[in-house]
C-alpha positions in Angstrom: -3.7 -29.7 5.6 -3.7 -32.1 2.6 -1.9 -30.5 -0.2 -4.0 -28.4 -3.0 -2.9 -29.8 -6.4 -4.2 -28.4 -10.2 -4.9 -30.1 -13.3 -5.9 -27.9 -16.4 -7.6 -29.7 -19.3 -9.4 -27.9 -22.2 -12.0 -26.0 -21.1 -11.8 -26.8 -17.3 -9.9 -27.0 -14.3 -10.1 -29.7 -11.5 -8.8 -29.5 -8.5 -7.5 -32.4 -6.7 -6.2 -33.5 -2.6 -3.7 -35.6 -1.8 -4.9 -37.7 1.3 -3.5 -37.0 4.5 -2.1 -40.3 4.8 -0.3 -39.8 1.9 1.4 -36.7 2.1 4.6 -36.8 0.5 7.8 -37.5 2.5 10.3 -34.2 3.1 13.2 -34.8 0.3 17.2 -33.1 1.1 19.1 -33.4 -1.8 22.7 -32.7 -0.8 25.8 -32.0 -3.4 28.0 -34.7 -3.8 31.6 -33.3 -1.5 33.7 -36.4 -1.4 36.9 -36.7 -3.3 37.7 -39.8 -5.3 37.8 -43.0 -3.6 36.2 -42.2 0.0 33.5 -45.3 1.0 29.7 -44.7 -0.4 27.0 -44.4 2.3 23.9 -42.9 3.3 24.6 -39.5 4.8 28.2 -39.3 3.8 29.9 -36.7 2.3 29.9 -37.3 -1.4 26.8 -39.5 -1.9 24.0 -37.7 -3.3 21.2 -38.4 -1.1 17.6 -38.6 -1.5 14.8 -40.0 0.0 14.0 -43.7 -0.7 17.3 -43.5 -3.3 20.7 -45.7 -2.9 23.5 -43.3 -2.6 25.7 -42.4 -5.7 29.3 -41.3 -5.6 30.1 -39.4 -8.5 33.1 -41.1 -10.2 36.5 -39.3 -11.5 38.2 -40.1 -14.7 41.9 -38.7 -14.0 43.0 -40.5 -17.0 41.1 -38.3 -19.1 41.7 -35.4 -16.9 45.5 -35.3 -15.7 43.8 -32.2 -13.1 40.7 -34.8 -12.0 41.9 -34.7 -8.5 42.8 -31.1 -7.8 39.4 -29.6 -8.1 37.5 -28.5 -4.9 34.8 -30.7 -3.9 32.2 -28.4 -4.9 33.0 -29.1 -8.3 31.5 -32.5 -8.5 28.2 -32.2 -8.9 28.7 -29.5 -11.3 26.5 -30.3 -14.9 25.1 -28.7 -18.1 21.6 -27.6 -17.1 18.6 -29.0 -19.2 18.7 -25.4 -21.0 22.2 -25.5 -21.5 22.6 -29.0 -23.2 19.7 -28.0 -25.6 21.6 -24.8 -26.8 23.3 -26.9 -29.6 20.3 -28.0 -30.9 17.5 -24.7 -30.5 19.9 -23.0 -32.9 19.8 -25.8 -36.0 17.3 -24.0 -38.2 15.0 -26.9 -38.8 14.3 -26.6 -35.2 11.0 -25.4 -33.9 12.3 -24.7 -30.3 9.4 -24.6 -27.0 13.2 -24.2 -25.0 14.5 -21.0 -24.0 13.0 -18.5 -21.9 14.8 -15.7 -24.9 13.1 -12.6 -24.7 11.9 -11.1 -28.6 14.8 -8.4 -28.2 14.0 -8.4 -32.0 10.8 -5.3 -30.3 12.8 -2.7 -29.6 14.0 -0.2 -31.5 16.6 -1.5 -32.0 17.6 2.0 -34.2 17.1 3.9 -31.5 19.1 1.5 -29.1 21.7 1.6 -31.4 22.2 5.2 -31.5 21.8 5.6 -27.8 24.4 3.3 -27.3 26.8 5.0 -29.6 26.3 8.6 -28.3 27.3 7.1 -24.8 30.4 5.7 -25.9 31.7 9.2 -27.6 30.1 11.5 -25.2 31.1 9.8 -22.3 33.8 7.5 -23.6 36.5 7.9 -20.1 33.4 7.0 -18.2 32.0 4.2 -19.7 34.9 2.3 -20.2 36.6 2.9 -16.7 35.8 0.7 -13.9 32.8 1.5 -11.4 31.5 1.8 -8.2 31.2 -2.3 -6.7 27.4 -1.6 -5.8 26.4 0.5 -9.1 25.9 3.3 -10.9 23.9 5.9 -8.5 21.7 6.9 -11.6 21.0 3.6 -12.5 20.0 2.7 -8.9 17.9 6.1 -8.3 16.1 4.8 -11.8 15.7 1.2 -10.6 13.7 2.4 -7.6 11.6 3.9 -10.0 10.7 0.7 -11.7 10.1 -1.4 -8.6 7.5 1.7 -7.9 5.8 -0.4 -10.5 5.1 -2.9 -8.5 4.5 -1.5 -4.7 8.1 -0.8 -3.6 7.8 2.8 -2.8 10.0 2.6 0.1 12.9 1.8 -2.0 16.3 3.8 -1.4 19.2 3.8 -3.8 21.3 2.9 -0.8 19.8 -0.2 -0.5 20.6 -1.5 -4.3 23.3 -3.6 -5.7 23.6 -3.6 -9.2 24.7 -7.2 -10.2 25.6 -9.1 -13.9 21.9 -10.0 -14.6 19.8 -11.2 -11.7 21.5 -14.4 -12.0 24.6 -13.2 -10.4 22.7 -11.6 -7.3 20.8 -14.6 -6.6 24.5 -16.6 -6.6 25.9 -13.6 -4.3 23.1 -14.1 -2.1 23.6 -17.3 -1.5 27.0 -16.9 -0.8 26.6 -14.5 2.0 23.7 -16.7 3.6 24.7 -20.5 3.4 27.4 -22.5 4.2 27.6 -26.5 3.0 24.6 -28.6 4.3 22.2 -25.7 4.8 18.8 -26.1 3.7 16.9 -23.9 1.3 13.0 -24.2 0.9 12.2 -23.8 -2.7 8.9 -24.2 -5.0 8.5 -27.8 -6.5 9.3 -27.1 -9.5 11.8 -24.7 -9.1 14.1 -22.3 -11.9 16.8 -24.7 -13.1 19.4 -21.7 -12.7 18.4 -21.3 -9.2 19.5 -25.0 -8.3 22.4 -24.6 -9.8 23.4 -21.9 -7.7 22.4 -23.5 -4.6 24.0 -26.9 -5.8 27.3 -24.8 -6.2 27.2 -23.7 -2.8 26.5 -27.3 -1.1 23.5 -26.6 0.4 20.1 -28.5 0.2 17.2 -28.4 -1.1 13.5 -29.2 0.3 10.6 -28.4 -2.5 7.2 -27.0 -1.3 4.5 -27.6 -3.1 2.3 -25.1 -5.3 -1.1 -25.3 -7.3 -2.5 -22.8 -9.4 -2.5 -20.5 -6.7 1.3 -20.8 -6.4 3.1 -21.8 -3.1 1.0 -23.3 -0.5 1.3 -21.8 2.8 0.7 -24.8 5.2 3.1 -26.4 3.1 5.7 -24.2 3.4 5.4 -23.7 7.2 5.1 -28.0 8.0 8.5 -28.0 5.9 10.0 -25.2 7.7 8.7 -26.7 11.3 9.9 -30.3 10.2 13.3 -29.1 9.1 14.1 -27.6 12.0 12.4 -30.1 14.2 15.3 -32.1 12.6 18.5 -30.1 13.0 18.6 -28.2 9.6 19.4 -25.0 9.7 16.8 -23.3 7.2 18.8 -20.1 5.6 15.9 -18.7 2.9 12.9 -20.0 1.4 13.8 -19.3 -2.9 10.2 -17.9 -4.9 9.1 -16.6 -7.8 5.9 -15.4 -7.1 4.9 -13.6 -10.6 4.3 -16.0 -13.7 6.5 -19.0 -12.5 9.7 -20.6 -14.3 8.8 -23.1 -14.8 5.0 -23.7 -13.6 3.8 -20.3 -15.0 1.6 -19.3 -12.0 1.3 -16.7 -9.9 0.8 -16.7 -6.3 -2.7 -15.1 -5.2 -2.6 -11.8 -3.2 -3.9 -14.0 0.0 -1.3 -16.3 0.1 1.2 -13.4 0.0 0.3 -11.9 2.9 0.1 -15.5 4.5 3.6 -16.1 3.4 4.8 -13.4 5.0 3.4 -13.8 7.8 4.3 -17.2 8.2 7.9 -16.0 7.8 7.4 -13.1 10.4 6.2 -15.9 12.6 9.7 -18.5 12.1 12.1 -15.8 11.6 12.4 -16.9 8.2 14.0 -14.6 5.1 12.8 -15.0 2.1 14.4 -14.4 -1.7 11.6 -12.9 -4.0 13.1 -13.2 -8.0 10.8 -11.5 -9.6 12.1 -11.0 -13.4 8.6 -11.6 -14.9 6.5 -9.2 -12.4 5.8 -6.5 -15.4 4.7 -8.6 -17.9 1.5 -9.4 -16.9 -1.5 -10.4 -19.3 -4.9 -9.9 -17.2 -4.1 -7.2 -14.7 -1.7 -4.4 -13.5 1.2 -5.8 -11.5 1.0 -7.6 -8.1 2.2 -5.6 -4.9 5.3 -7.5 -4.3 6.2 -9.3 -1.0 9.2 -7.3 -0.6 6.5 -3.9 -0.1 4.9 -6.0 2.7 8.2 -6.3 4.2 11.3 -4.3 3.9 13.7 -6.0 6.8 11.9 -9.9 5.6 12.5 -10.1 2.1 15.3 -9.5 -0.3 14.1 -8.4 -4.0 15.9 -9.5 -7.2 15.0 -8.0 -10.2 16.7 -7.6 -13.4 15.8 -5.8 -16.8 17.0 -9.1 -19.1 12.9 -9.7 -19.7 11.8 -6.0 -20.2 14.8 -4.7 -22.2 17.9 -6.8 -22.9 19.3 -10.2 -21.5 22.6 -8.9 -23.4 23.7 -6.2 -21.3 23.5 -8.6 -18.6 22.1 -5.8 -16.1 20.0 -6.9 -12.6 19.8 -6.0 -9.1 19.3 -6.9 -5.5 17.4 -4.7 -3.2 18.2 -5.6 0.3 18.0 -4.1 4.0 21.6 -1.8 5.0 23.5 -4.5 6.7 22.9 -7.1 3.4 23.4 -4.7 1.4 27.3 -3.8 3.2 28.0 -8.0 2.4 26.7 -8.0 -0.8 29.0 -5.4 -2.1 31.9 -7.3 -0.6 31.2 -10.0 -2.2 30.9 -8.2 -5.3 34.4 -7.1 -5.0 35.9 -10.1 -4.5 33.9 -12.0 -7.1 34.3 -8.8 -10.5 35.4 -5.9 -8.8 32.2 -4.2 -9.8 29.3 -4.4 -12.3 30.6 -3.0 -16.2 30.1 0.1 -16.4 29.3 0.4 -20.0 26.0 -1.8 -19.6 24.6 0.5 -16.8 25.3 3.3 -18.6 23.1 2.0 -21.2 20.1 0.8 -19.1 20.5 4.1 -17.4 19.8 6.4 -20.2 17.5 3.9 -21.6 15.2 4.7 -19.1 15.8 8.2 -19.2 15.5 8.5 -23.0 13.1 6.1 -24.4 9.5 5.5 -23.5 10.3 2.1 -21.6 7.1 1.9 -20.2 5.4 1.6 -23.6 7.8 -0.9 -24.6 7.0 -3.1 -22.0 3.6 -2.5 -23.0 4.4 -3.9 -26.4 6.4 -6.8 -24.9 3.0 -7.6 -22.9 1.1 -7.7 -26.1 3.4 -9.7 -28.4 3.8 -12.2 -25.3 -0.1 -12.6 -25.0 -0.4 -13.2 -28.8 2.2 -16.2 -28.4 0.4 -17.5 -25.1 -3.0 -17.7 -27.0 -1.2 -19.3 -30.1 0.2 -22.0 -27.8 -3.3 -22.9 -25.5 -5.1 -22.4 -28.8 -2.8 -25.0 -30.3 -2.7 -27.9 -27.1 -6.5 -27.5 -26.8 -6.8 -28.4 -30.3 -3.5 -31.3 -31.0 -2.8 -32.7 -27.4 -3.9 -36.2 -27.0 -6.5 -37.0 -24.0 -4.3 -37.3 -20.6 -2.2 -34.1 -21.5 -2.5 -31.7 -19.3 -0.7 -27.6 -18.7 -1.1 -24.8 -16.7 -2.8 -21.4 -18.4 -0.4 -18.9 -17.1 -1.6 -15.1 -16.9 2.0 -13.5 -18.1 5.4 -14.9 -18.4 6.7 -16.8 -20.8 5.8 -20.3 -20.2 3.6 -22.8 -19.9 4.0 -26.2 -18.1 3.0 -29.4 -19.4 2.6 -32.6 -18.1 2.6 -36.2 -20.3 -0.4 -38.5 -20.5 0.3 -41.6 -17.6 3.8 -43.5 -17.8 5.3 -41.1 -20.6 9.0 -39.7 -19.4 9.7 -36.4 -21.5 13.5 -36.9 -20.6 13.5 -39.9 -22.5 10.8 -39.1 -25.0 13.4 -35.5 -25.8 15.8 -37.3 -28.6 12.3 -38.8 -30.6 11.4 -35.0 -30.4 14.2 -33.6 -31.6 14.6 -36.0 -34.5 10.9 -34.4 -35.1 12.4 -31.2 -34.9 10.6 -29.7 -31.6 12.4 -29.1 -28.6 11.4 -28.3 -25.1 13.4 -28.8 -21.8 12.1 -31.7 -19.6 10.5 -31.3 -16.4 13.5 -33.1 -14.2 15.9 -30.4 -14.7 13.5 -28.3 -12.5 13.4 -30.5 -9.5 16.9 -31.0 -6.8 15.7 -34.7 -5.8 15.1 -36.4 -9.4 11.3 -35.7 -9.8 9.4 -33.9 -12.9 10.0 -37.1 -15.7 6.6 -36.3 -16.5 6.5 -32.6 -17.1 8.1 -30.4 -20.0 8.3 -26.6 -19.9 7.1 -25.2 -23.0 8.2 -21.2 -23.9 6.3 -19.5 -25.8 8.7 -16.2 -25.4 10.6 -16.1 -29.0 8.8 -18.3 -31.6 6.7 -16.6 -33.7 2.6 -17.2 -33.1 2.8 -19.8 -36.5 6.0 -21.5 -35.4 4.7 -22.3 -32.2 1.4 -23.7 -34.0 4.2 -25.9 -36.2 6.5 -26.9 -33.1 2.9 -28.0 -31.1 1.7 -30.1 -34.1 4.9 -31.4 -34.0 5.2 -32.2 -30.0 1.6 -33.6 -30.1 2.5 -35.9 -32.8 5.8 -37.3 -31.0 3.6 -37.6 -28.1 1.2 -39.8 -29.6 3.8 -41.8 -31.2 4.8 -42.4 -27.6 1.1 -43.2 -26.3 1.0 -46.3 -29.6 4.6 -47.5 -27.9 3.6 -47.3 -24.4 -0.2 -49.0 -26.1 1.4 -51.7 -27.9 4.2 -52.9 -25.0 2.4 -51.7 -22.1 5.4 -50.5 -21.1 7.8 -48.0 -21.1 11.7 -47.2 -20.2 10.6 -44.1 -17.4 13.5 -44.5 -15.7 12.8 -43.2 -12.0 9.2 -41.9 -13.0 6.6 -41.6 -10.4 3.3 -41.3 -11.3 1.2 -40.2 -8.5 -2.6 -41.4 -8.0 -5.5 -40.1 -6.5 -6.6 -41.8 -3.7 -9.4 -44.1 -5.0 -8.7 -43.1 -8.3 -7.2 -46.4 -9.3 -4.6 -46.2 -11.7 -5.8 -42.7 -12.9 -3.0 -40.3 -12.6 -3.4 -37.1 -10.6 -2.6 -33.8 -12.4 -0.2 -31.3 -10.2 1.6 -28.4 -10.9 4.4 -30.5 -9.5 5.3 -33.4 -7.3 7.4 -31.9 -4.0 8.2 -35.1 -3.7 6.4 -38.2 -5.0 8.2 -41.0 -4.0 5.5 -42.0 -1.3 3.8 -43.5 -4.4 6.1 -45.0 -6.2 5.1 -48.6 -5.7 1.2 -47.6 -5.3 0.3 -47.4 -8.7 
């Protein structure tokens, strides 16, 4: 089925195909395993290989690191995320930053959290400070099953929870327990930065299926899981985040959850639902989650870093018995167990203070900043900008008029003072120069106004360059065309993998 893309302009959405006989080629990205010095070549351990790419060794430098050839292979494809390289600049005051995903922890009572925090720490000082249980606190799990109530998971048992160091750590244990090096994991295309880098640490590949504004696409995902193992790959999980995307911003329509399930009841496929967004929804009350269609199919992450504090660094995984039993030895071996202190806190949290309310209030400050920022692209954007409208969340995704490269438009921005994170940190085989992800999560509703004036002006600046040379330095950007379209570019939530049309514009 040819592949369903988007392309949101002001005032409208148009929906465009992608021919049949252009469907994109399948992309493996594999992590780099070779130590220093082994021959470079296509499908050998330490090239990084992509479709259509030369292969790369990464180099060593062992005279500027005496210890250069004692690290484990793993190691070597190891980098600063997009995110994490920007950190140094988001904080310079001058800085109007469209970067982080930071909640406004600035909300809460912070009084009140203050206190609460305090009373535990006297009251029940021995417990608090002494080490835990490796799968949680059993109040915090009883109250966790309460929250995922929220969202159609009435099934839930405290038995089945593993309390984890944000959700960022059970997602990382996960993948532990399920792949070994050269496994392949399905993910969306574009996919959470975070999520690759867990999967990059663990040597396994990764094979993006495309979304549109309606999120995954089913036929997709089932032609990549048929073709995958039609070639030998052994598929371990297919990696989603159904509920206001990082960093696409959609959300994935009841109908094609119940056809993604289904598909994976069909193949025998599990699938990892991360779902830290899921309660902060703008339009409606919160979408039944895939994991309450299937309690043995899909294993649930959730954490509270978006509805109460990213600080405490408190999340979870809710998966079946058996999962659960390898999860919390893998726990063990990685912390010894979860700190106690934080769970305490999230515990009484949700016992003492109207959390419900306050996510309420998180909803409502979010949707104020959303507006601010469509209000603001509608208005500044020049023509051939494009983003998605996202429905909750904290973040809308952009895409650059024709032959513009965010990546290497980013230093022009930040000498405007605006920062985002581009596109290609988002994607495991090198797409996305063309997208940006824009949060609208911290800034307050005039900032983001400032910071989008900003952006739009950098962005033109870049359209008068690209206008007067008819060219531009884009690196290894694709742009990809609809058929018949000429040289007009086709607007997508995201390429799974454009190289097909590299040399067709």
């Amino acid at each position: 089925m040819p592949a369903r893309f988007l392309m949101v302009t002001p005032g409208r959405l148009l929906l465009g195909r992608v021919g049949e006989a252009t469907t994109p080629l399948p992309t493996l990205v594999k992590v780099p395993t070779t130590p220093s010095g082994s021959p470079a070549g296509s499908g050998q351990p330490g090239t990084h290989l992509t479709h259509g790419a030369h292969p790369h060794v990464v180099p060593r430098h062992p005279r500027l690191d005496p210890l250069a050839d004692r690290y484990a292979a793993r190691t070597h494809g190891m980098k600063s995320s997009e995110i994490r390289a920007l950190f140094s600049v988001v904080s310079r005051p001058e800085v109007v930053s469209l970067a982080g995903g930071m909640p406004a922890v600035t909300a809460l009572p912070l009084d009140a959290v203050g206190s609460m925090i305090g009373e535990l720490v006297s009251g029940m000082g021995a417990q608090t400070l002494q080490y835990g249980s490796g799968q949680g606190d059993p109040r915090l799990r009883e109250r966790i099953c309460d929250v995922m109530a929220l969202e159609g998971i009435t099934d839930a048992s405290p038995s089945e929870v593993v309390v984890t160091v944000g959700s960022q750590q059970g997602l990382d244990l996960v993948t532990r327990v399920f792949c070994d090096p050269g496994d392949v994991i399905l993910a969306e295309g574009p996919s959470y930065v975070g999520a690759l880098g867990v999967f990059q640490a663990a040597e396994a590949r990764v094979r993006h299926v495309p979304m549109d504004e309606h999120g995954l696409i089913p036929e997709a995902l089932e032609e990549a899981l048929v073709d995958c193992r039609a070639n030998g790959d052994r598929v371990k999980f297919l990696y989603t985040v159904p509920n206001f995307h990082n960093p696409a911003g959609v959300t994935l329509s009841e109908p094609r959850r119940e056809a993604i399930v289904a598909i994976a009841e069909k193949h025998d496929l599990l699938i990892i639902e991360d779902n830290p967004y899921g309660l902060l929804g703008f339009e409606h009350e919160p979408m039944r989650a895939l994991r309450a269609r299937n309690n043995q199919r899909v294993v649930y992450l959730g954490s509270f870093s978006k509805t109460f504090s990213p600080g405490l660094r408190v999340g979870w995984v809710l998966a079946p018995l058996a999962v659960r039993e390898k999860l919390v030895l893998a726990t063990e071996a990685q912390v010894l167990c979860p700190p106690s202190l934080t769970q305490y806190a999230v515990a009484r949290y949700l016992d003492t203070q109207p959390w419900r309310e306050q996510i309420k209030l998180f909803t409502e400050l979010y949707r104020e900043r959303r507006d601010a920022t469509l209000e603001s692209l509608a208005a500044l954007m020049p023509a051939g900008t494009a983003w998605t409208r996202p429905d909750g969340g904290f973040y809308v995704w952009l895409k650059l008029p024709h032959g513009l490269d965010a990546k290497l438009m980013q230093p022009r921005a930040v000498n405007a003072h605006v920062a985002y994170v581009p596109g290609i940190g988002f994607f495991a085989d090198g797409n996305g120069r063309e997208f940006m992800r824009l949060s609208y999560c911290y800034p307050e509703p005039d900032q983001i106004r400032e910071g989008v004036r900003r952006l739009a002006r950098v962005i033109e600046a870049e359209l008068d360059l690209h206008s007067t040379f008819d060219t531009v330095d884009t690196g290894t950007f694709r742009a990809i065309a609809r058929p018949g379209a000429g040289d007009a570019a086709e607007t997508i939530v995201g390429p799974a993998n454009s190289d097909t049309y590299e040399d067709r514009r």
